[in-house]
N, C-alpha and C positions, 0 to 999 in steps of 0.2 A: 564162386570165387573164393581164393583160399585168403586164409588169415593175413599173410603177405602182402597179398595182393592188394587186399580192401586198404589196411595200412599206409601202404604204397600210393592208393588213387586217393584216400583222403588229404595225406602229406601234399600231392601235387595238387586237389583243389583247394586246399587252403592258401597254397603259395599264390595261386590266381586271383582269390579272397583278399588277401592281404595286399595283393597291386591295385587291386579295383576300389578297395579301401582307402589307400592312401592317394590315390587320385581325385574322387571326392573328398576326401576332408582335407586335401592340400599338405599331406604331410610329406613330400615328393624324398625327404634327405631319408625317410624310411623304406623304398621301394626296393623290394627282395629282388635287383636286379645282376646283372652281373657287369664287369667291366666294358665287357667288349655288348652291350645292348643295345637294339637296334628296333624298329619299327616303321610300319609302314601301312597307311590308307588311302583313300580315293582324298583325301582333305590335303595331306601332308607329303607323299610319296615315298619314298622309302629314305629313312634318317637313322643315323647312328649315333651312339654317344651322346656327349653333353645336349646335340640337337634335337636327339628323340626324347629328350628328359624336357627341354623347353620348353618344343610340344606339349606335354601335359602339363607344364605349367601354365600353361596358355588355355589348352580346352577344361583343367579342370575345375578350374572356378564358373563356370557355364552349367556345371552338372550338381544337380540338387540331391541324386540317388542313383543308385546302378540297382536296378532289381534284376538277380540271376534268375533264370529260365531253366536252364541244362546247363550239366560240363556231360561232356564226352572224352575219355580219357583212355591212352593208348599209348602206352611206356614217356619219354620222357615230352608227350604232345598232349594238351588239353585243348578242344575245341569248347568254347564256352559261348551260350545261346545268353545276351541277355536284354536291358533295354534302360537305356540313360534318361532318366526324366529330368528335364529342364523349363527356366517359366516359359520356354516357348510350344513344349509339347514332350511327347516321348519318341525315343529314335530308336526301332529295333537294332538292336547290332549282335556280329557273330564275329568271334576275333579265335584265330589260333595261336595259343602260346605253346612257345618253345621252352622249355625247359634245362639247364644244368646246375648240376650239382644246387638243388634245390633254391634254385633263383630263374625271373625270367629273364630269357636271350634274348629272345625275341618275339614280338608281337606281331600278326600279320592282321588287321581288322578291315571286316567286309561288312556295309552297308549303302542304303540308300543315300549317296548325297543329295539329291532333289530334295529330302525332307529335310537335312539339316540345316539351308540354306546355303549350301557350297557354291 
């Protein structure tokens, strides 16, 4: 992988670092997000705007830590493997962000709801 590149996929996991971040420590008015950002889970369904921002205001005081697993990274798309630990237990989850101009669009997160209590 060329100098660029690495550059390049550190930049875009950091930006996914820095959302997963600020969702655990609650600091939501810092989320490298963009205007138009949207998200969507088995929990929530698909939500944009001020309502996909609610959302984590609501799931992120629930989460004690995100310990990352993998990113997988492929131009402006990070698939990131990781796992939410809470006092109820830990919940694996895999979420694809989207990417522009270095904020996320959007969020697509797959996991088990049977475990989270959904």
């Amino acid at each position: 992988m060329g100098e660029d590149s690495q550059s390049k996929r550190q930049a875009a996991t950091h930006v996914v670092e820095s959302y997963l971040q600020c969702v655990v420590s609650g600091k939501f008015s810092d989320l490298p997000i963009t205007e138009d950002y949207g998200s969507e889970s088995p929990q929530s369904g698909l939500l944009r705007g001020a309502a996909a921002v609610r959302y984590l205001e609501k799931i992120g005081p629930e989460m004690d830590e995100i310990r990352i697993l993998q990113h997988i990274v492929e131009g402006d798309y990070i698939a990131t493997h990781f796992e939410e630990v809470t006092s109820e237990g830990t919940l694996p989850v895999f979420a694809k962000f989207e990417l522009q101009n270095g904020k996320v669009r959007f969020v697509h997160v797959f996991f088990d709801s049977s475990l989270s209590g959904a």
